[in-house]
Structure formats: structure tokens, C-alpha cells
One Martini backbone bead per residue (centre of mass of N, CA, C, O) as a GRO file, in nm:
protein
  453
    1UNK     BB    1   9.201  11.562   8.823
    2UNK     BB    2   9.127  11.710   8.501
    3UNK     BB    3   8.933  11.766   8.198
    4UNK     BB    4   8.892  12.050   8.029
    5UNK     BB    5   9.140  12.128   7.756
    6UNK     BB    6   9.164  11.974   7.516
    7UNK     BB    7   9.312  11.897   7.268
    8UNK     BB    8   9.306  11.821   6.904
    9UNK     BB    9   9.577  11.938   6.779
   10UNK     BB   10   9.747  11.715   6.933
   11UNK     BB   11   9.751  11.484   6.784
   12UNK     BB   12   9.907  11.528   6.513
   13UNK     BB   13  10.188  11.555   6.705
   14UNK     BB   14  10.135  11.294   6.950
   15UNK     BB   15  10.001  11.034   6.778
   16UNK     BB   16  10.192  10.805   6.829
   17UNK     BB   17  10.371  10.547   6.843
   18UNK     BB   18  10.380  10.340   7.120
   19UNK     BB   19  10.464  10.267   7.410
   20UNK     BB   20  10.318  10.159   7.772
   21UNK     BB   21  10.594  10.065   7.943
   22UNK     BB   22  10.593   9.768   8.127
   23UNK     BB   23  10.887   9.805   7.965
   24UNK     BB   24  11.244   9.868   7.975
   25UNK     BB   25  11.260   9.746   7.768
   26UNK     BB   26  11.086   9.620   7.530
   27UNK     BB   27  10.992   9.317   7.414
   28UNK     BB   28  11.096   9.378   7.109
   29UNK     BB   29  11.418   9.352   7.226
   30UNK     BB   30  11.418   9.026   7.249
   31UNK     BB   31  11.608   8.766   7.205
   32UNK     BB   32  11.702   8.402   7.054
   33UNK     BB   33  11.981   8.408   7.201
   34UNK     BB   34  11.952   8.385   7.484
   35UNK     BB   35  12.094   8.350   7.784
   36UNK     BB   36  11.988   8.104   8.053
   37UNK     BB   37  12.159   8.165   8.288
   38UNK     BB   38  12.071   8.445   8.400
   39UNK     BB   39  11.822   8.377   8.555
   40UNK     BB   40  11.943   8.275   8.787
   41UNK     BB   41  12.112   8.511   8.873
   42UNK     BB   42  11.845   8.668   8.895
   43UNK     BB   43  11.726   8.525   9.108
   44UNK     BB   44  11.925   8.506   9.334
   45UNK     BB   45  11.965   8.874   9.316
   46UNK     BB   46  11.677   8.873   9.424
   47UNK     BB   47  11.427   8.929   9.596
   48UNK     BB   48  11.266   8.759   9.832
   49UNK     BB   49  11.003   8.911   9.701
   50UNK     BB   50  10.755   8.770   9.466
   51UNK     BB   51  10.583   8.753   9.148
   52UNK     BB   52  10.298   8.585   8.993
   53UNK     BB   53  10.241   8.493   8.661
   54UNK     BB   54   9.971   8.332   8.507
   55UNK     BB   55   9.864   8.177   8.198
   56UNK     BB   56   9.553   8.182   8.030
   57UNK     BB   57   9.460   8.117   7.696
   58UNK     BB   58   9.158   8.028   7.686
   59UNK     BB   59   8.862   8.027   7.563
   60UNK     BB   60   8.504   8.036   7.405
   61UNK     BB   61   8.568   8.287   7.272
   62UNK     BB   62   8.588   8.526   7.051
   63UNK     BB   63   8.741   8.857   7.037
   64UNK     BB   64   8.780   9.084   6.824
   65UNK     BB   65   8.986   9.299   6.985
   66UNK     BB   66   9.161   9.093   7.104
   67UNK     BB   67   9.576   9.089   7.152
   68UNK     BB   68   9.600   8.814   7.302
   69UNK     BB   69   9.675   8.525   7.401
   70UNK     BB   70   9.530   8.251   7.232
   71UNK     BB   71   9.261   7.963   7.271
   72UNK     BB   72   9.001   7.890   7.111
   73UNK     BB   73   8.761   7.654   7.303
   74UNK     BB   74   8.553   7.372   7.399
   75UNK     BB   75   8.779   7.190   7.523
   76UNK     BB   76   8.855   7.138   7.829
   77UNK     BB   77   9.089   6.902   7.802
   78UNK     BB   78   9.318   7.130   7.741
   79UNK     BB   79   9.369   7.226   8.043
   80UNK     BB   80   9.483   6.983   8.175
   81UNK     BB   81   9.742   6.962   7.991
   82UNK     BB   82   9.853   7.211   8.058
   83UNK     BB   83   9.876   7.178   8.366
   84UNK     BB   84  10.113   6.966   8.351
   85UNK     BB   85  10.292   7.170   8.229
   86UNK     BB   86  10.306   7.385   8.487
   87UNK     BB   87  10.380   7.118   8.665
   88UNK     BB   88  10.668   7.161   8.559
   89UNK     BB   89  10.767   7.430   8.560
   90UNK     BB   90  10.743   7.456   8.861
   91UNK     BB   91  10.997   7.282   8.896
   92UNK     BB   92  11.201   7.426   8.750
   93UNK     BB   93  11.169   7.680   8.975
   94UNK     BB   94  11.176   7.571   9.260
   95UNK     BB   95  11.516   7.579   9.300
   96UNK     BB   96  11.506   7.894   9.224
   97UNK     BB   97  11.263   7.967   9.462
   98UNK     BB   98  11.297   7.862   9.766
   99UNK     BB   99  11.394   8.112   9.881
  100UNK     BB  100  11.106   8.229   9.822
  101UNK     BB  101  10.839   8.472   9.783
  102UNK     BB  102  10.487   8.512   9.753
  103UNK     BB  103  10.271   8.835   9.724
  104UNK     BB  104  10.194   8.820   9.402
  105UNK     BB  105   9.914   8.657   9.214
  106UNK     BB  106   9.831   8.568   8.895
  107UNK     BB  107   9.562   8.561   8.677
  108UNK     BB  108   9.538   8.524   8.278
  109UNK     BB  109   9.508   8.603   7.962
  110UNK     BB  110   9.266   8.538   7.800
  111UNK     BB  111   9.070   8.279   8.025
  112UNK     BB  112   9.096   8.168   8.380
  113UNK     BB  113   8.734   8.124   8.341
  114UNK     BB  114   8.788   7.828   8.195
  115UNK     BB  115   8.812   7.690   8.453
  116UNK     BB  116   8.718   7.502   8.637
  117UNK     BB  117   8.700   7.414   8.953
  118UNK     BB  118   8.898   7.142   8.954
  119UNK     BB  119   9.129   7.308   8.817
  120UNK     BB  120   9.171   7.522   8.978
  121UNK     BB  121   9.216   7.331   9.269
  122UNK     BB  122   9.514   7.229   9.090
  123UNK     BB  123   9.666   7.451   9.070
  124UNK     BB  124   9.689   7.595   9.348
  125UNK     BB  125   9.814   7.312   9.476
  126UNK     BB  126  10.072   7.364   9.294
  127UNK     BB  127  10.186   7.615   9.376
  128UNK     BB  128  10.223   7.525   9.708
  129UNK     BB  129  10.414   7.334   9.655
  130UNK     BB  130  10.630   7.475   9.485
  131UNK     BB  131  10.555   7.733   9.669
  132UNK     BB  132  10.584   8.046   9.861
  133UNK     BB  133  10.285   8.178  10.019
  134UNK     BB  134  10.176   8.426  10.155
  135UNK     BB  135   9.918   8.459  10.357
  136UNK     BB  136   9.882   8.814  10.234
  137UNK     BB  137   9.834   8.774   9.946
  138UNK     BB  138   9.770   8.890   9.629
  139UNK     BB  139   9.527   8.666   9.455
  140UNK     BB  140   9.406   8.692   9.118
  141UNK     BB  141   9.149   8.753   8.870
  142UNK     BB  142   9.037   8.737   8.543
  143UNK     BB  143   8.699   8.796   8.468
  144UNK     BB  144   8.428   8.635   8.266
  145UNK     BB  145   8.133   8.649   8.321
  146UNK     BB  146   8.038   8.436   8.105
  147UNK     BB  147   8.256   8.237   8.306
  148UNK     BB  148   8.063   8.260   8.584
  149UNK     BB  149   7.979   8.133   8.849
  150UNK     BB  150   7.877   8.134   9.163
  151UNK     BB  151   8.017   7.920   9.248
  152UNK     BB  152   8.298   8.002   9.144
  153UNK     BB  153   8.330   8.217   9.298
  154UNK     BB  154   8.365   8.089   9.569
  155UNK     BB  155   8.573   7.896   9.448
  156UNK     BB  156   8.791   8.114   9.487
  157UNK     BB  157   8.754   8.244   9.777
  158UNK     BB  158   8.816   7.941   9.874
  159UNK     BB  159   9.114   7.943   9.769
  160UNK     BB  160   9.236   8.287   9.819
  161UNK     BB  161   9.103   8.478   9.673
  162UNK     BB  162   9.082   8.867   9.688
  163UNK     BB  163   9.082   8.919   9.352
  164UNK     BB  164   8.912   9.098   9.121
  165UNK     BB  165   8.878   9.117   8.751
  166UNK     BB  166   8.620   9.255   8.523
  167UNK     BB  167   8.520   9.244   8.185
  168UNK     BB  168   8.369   9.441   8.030
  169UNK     BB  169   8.408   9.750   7.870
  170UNK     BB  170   8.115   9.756   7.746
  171UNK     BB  171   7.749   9.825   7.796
  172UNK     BB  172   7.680   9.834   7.493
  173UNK     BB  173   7.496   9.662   7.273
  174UNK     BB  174   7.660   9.704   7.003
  175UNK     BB  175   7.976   9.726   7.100
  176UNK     BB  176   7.922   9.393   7.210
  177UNK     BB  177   7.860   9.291   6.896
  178UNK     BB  178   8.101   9.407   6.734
  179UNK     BB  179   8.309   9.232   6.945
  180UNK     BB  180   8.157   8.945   7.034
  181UNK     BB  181   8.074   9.054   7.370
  182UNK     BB  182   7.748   8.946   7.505
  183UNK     BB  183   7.672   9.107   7.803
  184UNK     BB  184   7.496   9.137   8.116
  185UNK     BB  185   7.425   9.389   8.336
  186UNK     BB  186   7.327   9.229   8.537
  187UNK     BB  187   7.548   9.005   8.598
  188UNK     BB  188   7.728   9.209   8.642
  189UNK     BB  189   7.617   9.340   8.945
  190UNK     BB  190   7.557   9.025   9.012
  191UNK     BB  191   7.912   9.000   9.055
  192UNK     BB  192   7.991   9.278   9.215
  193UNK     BB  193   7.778   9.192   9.483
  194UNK     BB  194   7.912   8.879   9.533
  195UNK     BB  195   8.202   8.979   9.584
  196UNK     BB  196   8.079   9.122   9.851
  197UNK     BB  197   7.981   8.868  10.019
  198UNK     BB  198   8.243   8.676  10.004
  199UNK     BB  199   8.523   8.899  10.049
  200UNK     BB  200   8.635   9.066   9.867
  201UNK     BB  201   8.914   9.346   9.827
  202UNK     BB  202   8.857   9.349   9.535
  203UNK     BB  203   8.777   9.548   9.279
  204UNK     BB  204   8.777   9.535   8.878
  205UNK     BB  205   8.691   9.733   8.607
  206UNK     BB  206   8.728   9.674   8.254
  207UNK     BB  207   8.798   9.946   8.004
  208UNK     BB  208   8.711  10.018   7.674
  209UNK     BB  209   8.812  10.267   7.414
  210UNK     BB  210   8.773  10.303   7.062
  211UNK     BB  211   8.545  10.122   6.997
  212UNK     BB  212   8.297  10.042   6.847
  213UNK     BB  213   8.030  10.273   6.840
  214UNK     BB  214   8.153  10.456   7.021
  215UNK     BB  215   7.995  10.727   7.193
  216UNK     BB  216   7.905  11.000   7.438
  217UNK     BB  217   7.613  10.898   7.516
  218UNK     BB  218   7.696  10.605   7.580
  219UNK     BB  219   7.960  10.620   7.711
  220UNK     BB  220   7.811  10.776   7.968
  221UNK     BB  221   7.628  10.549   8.052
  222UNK     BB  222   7.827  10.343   8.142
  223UNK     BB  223   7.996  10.538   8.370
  224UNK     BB  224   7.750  10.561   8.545
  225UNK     BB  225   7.718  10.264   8.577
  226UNK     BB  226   7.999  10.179   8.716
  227UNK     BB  227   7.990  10.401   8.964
  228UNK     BB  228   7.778  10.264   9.113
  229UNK     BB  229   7.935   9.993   9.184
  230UNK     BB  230   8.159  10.047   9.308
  231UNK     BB  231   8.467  10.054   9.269
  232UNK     BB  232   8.817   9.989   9.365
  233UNK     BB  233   8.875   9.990   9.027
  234UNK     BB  234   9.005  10.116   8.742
  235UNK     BB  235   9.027  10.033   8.386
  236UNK     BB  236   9.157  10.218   8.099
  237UNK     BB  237   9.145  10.159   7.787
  238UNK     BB  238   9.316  10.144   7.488
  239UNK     BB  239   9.274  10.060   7.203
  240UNK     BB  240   9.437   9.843   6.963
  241UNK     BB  241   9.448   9.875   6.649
  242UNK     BB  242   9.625   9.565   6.464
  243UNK     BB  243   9.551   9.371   6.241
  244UNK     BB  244   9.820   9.276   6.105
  245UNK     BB  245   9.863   9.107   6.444
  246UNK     BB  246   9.515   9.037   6.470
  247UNK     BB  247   9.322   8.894   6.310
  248UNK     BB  248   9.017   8.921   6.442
  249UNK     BB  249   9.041   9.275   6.375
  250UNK     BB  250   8.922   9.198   6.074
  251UNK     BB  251   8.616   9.210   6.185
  252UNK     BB  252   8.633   9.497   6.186
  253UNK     BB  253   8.511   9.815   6.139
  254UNK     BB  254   8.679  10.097   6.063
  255UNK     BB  255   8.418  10.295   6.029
  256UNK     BB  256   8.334  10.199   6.354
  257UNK     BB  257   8.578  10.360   6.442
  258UNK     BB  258   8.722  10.596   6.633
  259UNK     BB  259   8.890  10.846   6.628
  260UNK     BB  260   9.094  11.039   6.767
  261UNK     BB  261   8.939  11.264   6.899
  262UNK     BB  262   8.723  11.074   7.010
  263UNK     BB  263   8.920  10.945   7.206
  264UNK     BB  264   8.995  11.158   7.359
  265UNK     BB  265   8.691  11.234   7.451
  266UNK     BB  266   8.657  10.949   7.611
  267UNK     BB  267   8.847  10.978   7.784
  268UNK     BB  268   8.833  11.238   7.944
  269UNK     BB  269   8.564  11.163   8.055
  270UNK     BB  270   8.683  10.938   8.179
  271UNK     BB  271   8.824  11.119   8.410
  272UNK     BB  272   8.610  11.309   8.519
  273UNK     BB  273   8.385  11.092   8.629
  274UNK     BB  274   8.577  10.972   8.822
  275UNK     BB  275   8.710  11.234   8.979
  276UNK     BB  276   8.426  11.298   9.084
  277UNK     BB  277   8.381  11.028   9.229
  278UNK     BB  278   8.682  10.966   9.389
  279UNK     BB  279   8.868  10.925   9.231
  280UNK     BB  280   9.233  10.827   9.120
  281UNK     BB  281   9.473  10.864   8.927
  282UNK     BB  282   9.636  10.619   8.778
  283UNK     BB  283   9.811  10.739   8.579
  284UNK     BB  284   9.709  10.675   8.246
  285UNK     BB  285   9.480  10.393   8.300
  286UNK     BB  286   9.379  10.425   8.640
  287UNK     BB  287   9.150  10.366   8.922
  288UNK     BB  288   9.126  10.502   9.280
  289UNK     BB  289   9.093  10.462   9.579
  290UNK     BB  290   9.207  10.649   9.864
  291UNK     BB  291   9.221  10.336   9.997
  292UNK     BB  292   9.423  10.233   9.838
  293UNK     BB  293   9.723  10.066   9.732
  294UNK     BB  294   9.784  10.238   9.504
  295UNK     BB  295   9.724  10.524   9.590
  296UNK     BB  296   9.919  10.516   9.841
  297UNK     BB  297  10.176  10.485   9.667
  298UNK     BB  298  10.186  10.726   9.506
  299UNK     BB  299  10.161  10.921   9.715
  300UNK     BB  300  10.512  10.795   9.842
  301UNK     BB  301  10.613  10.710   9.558
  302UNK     BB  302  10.606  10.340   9.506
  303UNK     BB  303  10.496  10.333   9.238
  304UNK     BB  304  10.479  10.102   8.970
  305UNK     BB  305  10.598   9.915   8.671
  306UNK     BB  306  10.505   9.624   8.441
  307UNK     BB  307  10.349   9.338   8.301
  308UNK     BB  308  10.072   9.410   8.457
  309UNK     BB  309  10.129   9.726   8.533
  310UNK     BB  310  10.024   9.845   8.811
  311UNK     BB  311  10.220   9.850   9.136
  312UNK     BB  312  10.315   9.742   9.502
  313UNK     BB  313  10.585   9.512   9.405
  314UNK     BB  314  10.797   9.581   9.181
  315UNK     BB  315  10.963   9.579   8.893
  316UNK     BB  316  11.195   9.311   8.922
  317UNK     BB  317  10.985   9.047   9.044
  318UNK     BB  318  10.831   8.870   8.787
  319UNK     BB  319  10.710   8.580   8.731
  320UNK     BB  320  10.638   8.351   8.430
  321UNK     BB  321  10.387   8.147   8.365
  322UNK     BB  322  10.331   8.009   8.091
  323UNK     BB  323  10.236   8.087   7.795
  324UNK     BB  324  10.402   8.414   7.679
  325UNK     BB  325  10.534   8.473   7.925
  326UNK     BB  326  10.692   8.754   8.138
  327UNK     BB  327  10.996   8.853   8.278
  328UNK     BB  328  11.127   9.022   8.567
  329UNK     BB  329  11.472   9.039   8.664
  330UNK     BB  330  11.731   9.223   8.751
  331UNK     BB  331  11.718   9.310   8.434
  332UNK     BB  332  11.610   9.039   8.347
  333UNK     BB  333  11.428   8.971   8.027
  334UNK     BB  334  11.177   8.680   7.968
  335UNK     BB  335  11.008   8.432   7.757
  336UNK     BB  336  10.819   8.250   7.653
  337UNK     BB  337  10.614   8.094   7.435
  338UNK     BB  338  10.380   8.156   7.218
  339UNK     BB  339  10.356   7.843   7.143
  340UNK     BB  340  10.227   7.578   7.248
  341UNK     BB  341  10.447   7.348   7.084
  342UNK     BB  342  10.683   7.483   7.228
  343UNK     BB  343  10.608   7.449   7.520
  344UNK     BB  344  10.531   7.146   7.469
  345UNK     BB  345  10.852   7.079   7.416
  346UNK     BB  346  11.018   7.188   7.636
  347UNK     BB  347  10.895   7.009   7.870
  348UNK     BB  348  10.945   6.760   7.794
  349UNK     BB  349  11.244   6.872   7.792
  350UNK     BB  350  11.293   6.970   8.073
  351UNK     BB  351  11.262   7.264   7.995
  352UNK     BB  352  11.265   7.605   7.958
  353UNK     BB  353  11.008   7.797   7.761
  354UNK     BB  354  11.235   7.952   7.634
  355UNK     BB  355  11.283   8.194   7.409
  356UNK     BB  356  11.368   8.498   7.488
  357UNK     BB  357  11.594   8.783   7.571
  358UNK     BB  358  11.728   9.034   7.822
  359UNK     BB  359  11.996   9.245   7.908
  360UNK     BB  360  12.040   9.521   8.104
  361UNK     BB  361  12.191   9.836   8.045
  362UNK     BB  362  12.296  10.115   8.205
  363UNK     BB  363  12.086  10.274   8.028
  364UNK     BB  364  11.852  10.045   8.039
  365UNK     BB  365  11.768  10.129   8.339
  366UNK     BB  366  11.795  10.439   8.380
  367UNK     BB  367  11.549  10.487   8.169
  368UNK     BB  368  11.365  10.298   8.293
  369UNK     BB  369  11.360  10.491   8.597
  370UNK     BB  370  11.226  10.752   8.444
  371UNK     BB  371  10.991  10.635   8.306
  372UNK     BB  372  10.864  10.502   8.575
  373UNK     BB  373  10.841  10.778   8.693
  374UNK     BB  374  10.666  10.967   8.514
  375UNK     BB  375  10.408  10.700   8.439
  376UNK     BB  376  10.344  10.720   8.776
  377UNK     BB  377  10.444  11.039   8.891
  378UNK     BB  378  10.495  11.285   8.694
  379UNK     BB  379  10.818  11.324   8.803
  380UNK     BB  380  11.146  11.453   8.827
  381UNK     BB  381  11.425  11.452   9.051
  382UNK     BB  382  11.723  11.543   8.958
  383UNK     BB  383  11.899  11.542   9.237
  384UNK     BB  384  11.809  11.233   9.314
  385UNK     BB  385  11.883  11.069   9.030
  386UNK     BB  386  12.161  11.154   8.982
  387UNK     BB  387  12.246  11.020   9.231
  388UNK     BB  388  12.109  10.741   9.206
  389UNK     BB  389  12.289  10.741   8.914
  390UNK     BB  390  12.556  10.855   8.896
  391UNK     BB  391  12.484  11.136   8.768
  392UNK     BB  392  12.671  11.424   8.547
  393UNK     BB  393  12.467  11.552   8.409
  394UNK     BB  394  12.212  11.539   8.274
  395UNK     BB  395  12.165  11.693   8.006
  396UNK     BB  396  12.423  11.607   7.875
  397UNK     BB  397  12.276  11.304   7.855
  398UNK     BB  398  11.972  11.432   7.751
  399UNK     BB  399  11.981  11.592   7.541
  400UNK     BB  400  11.810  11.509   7.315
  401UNK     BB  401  11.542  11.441   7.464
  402UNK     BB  402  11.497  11.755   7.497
  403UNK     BB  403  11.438  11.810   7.239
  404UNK     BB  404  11.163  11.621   7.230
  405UNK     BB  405  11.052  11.836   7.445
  406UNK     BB  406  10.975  12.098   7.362
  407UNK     BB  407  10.687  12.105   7.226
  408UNK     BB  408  10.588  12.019   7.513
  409UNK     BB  409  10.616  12.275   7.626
  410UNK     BB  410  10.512  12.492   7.444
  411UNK     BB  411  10.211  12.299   7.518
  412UNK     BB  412  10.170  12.230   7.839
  413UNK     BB  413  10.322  11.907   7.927
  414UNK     BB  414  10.598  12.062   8.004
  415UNK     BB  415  10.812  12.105   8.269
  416UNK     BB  416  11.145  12.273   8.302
  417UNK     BB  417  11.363  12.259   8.568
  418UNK     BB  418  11.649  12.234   8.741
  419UNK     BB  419  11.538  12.029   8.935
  420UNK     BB  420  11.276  11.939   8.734
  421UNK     BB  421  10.990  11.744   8.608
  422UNK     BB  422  10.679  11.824   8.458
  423UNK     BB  423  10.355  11.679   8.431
  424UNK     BB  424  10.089  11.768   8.350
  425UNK     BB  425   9.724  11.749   8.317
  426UNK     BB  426   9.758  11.748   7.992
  427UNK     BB  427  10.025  11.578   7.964
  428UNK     BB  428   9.885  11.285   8.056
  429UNK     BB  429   9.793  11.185   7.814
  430UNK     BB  430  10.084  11.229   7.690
  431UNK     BB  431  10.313  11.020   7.850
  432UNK     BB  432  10.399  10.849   7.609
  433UNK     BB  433  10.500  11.019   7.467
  434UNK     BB  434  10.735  11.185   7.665
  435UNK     BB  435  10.881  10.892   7.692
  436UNK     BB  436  10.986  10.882   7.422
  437UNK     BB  437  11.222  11.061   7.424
  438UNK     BB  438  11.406  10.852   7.613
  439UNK     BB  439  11.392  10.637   7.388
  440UNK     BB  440  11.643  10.470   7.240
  441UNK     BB  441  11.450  10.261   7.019
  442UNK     BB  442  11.174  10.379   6.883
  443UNK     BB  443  11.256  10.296   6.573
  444UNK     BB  444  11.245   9.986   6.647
  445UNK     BB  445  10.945   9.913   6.559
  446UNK     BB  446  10.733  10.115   6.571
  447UNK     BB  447  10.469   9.989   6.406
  448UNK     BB  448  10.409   9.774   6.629
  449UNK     BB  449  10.228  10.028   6.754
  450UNK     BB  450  10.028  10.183   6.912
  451UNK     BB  451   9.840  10.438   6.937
  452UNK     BB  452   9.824  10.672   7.217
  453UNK     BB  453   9.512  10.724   7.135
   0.00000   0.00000   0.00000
């Protein structure tokens, strides 16, 4: 798949406020009075095998684009403290994880390469302490080159690690200025070359589009020099600039940001140069080689979307621990404290530091398994789908949804046939809009998502 024929006139009428979708309903429908009993019900009756990540939100250094929740921090001794917290939270869900296997471990943040290696190593016996851990298990980790050294490299390897995914987002020296996180693109290239001799099974490269000062002279060459490195996976974000949402976004020059066309012109570029390079498209925005199992998921069939993004190990089964994380279980999804203070108060009185939830209703799986089904695979086989939601007369229910389909048919970004949806090569770029016509909720708060582009 390439994109050869971008139209920036479908901007304004498709560059939506709109979710990504790894979760439908999204986080915002979450509620504070959330019945906690719910938790424990789903999780007994959710499969043998999850997903399982940990937020380490601390940083040495703030990114000015960055979103995550985070704690910008160079006191090393509050990741011991944090650390105390998961290995209470960890001991409250070990009773409810008991026959339960993990198949896949995260750690994300924030970043996880604050910690020490003597805390890495404490973290990891405190996991295995507390569940059970699948010996073939997918372990990874988000990698902040700027605070990984070799040493850690290989101590991250000798712990079980076998996935790793390095920070880039711009190789660009102005935009790496202008973002304020100023890393040497050599020691990126000797750490995901040092990554291949330690063995690890998957490197994963993390780009961002939209970033202020990126240009397409600039950034064809950041794209070159990525292909070279040949990663495993490549992770392509478009950049979400919501200064209202995040302090930090407004030490950036709005003037030096990208209009929506440039950013349109940005991701195209990237996604011809890497599918030229011989990766797969997957989804909205990742990239795999053809052997990988992200890859293989899709061909089969098989991949889905969580709160991590695309996996293949299922939407519905994934536990978060630490602050603000989100789980996903069953139907029912629950957040953590957004705030440490929070989050150690919950742990103090030995309770789970759930701040809000959500139990979906028949009609919230169903558009679930839609979105899902389009944002992954960009088809959906409307006799197989009725029948398994035993559903009668497709359009009759989602009479609406079709009306808000029809502009996307009229200019060849969907398909509409009797048996099938299919969404077109042009219309992959705008699955976030047209995924959105499903969307029963997306007038509550839309203002607080970023544009599709």
C-alpha cells in the first residue's frame, strides 16, 4: 500500500477532533463512581492469559511535545518509594490473578530508563514474586537512548527482556532543539546495533510527525536514516498539540508548528518510504516487517487494538499497574490515580488505587468489535459480524453511522457493498474519521481530542 494521490482539500472537511481508538468507549467515558466490585468479576471470568504494564512516569528532563502523565524528577530515591507502591498494588491483584498467566509484560512511562539497574532488577523479581509469568512471554520496554547505557542495555537483556522500543521521534537537530530532547543519532544507531548482539527479538523505532520545524527535506532524511537501521517495527504518531491539556506544549512556537497539510504531506512520505522499504502497514500508524508477528496477526486476521496499541494478544485482557494506568478486562475498563498522591493514599489504606470505571453495555462491545474490527483490518464482513453479535439488519442499526459514512464513499475512502465495508488505500489515512461515524459518544468531550491529523 502507498499513498500516491494525498488530497489536502479532504482536510477540512475530514480533520476531525476525533479518538485513536484503543479503547472504545474511550477513557473520557470513564466515571468516578465506578463500582469496584466489578473488577474482580471480570477478571475471573476473563481468559487464562494477559497483558500485563507497569507506568513508570519519572523523567530527568521534560519533553516539551510529550502528553504521558509523567513526573520530571532528577531525586532518583522516589522510584524506590514509587516501587514500594506496585509491590503493594502488585500483592492486592495477586489473589485475583492466581491461575492467571502472563503472555505479555510493558513497561512504558514517563520513562522506564529512570530506573536504576538495582531497581530494574527489583521490579522484575517483585512481578515474578507475584504472578506467573509465561517462560515464551513478550517482555518489553520503552527506551529513552538518553538514559540507557550499555551497561543497562544488557542488564534489561539479562533480566528477560526481549523487546525493546527506543524513543527517536525526529532525528532532525532543530526539531530535536525545539522539542527539547537532544539526542546523538550515533548513539542511537550503537544502541539498536547493540540491541542485535545482546539478542534481542524485536527492536521498535518511535516516530512523530507534526513536530515543530519538521520539513520534508529534513525529514526524507531523518526516514532515510531510520530504513537503514532496519528496525523490527516502526511506530509512526502524529504529534497531538493540546497546550489547553498539557503544560509543557505551550513552551512550543505555534508559528513553528506544522499546518495540517504539511503534517498530511509528512505522514504520506512516511508511509511510501517505509512500505517501499518492504514493511507492512499496520493500521493507522506502525510498521512491520513481513516476518514479524504483528504482521503475520493481520494477515490471519487476528490483530487487535488496546491500550497499548496494536497487539496480538487481545483486547481484552490487559491489567495496568502503576499510576494512571488503564485496564481492560472483560468489558470493563478502570483507571488508576492520575496523581501520585493519590495513587499512595489508595495503596496506604491497602486498597486498589482505581479513581474511575466503566462496565460496557451490549451496544458499546458491539460498536467496540466495529472499530476495532475497521482500525485493524479496514474490512468488515457484514455476514460474519451480524451473525456473531446476532445482529439483525446491519444497516437498520447503524442506519445513522451510514449517513455519516456517505461523504467518505462519495470521495473514495470507503467502500460500501452488501456483504462488506471496505476502506479504501486513500481512506486508510482518515480511519480515525470514519471510524468516528460509529462512534455513539464523540459529541461528549470532543474538544478534548486531537485532530485525525
Amino acid at each position: 500500500m502507498s499513498v500516491s494521490n494525498w488530497d489536502p482539500k479532504l482536510i477540512s472537511k475530514y480533520n476531525i477532533n476525533g479518538p485513536r481508538y484503543t479503547s472504545y468507549p474511550t477513557a473520557l467515558a470513564l466515571k468516578n463512581d465506578f463500582d469496584q466490585t466489578q473488577i474482580q468479576t471480570a477478571i475471573s471470568q476473563s481468559p487464562n492469559e494477559l497483558s500485563l504494564y507497569i507506568h513508570i512516569p519519572f523523567c530527568h528532563k521534560l519533553c516539551y511535545y510529550c502528553g504521558c502523565n509523567k513526573v520530571v524528577t532528577r531525586h532518583q530515591h522516589k522510584a524506590d518509594s514509587y516501587l514500594d507502591a506496585l509491590a503493594e498494588e502488585m500483592a492486592l491483584y495477586q489473589p485475583l490473578l492466581a491461575q492467571k498467566q502472563i503472555i505479555q509484560l510493558h513497561l512504558g512511562g514517563g520513562t522506564p530508563t529512570f530506573l536504576t539497574e538495582v531497581q530494574l532488577s527489583r521490579l522484575i523479581a517483585l512481578l515474578h514474586r507475584h504472578f506467573t509469568i509465561k517462560p515464551d512471554a513478550e517482555i518489553s520496554i520503552e527506551i529513552d537512548p538518553r538514559s540507557c547505557s550499555d551497561s543497562k542495555l544488557a542488564h534489561l537483556r539479562a533480566l528477560g527482556f526481549n523487546r525493546v522500543s527506543f524513543g527517536v521521534q525526529d532525528l532532525d537537530e532543530k526539531v530535536q532543539i525545539a522539542i527539547n530532547r537532544v539526542q546523538d543519532t550515533a548513539l542511537i544507531c550503537h544502541q539498536v546495533q547493540l540491541s542485535r548482539q545482546l539478542g534481542f527479538s524485536s527492536v521498535n523505532l518511535d516516530l512523530v510527525y507534526g513536530l515543530p520545524f519538521q520539513q520534508p527535506d529534513s525529514f526524507a532524511s531523518t526516514l532515510e536514516q531510520i530504513i537503514r537501521l532496519q528496525p523490527d517495527r516502526i511506530s509512526l504518531f502524529s504529534y497531538a498539540h493540546l497546550p489547553e491539556r498539557f503544560a509543557a506544549q505551550r513552551k512550543l512556537d505555534n508559528a513553528s508548528l506544522p499546518n495540517a497539510a504539511l503534517k498530511l504531506q509528512l505522514q504520506s512520505m512516511a508511509i511510501n518510504a517505509f512500505v517501499a522499504a518492504g514493511y507492512q502497514f499496520i493500521g493507522m500508524d506502525h510498521f512491520a516487517r513481513p516476518d514479524d508477528a504483528l504482521a503475520k496477526a493481520q494477515l490471519a486476521g487476528k490483530l487487535q487494538r488496546n491500550f497499548q496499541g496494536y497487539t496480538t494478544a487481545g483486547q481484552n485482557a490487559l491489567i495496568g499497574l502503576g499510576v494512571s494506568s488503564i485496564s481492560q478486562v472483560n468489558g470493563v475498563l478502570w483507571q488508576n490515580s492520575k496523581e501520585l498522591s493519590g495513587y499512595y493514599a489508595a495503596i496506604a489504606a491497602s486498597q486498589l488505587p482505581v479513581e474511575r470505571g466503566f462496565s460496557l453495555s451490549a451496544d458499546d462491545k458491539l460498536r467496540a468489535a466495529l472499530i476495532s474490527q475497521l482500525i485493524c483490518h479496514f474490512e468488515l464482513d457484514l455476514e460474519t459480524f451480524s451473525r456473531q453479535w446476532r445482529l439483525h439488519g446491519f444497516w437498520q442499526y447503524f442506519a445513522r453511522a451510514l449517513e455519516h459514512l456517505q461523504p467518505f464513499m462519495e470521495d473514495g475512502l470507503v467502500e460500501v457493498y452488501a456483504e462488506r465495508i471496505h476502506v479504501t488505500a486513500a481512506g486508510r489515512l482518515w480511519v480515525r474519521s470514519i471510524c468516528a461515524c460509529f462512534d455513539a459518544y464523540l459529541t461528549q468531550g470532543q474538544q478534548r481530542y486531537s485532530k485525525v491529523i
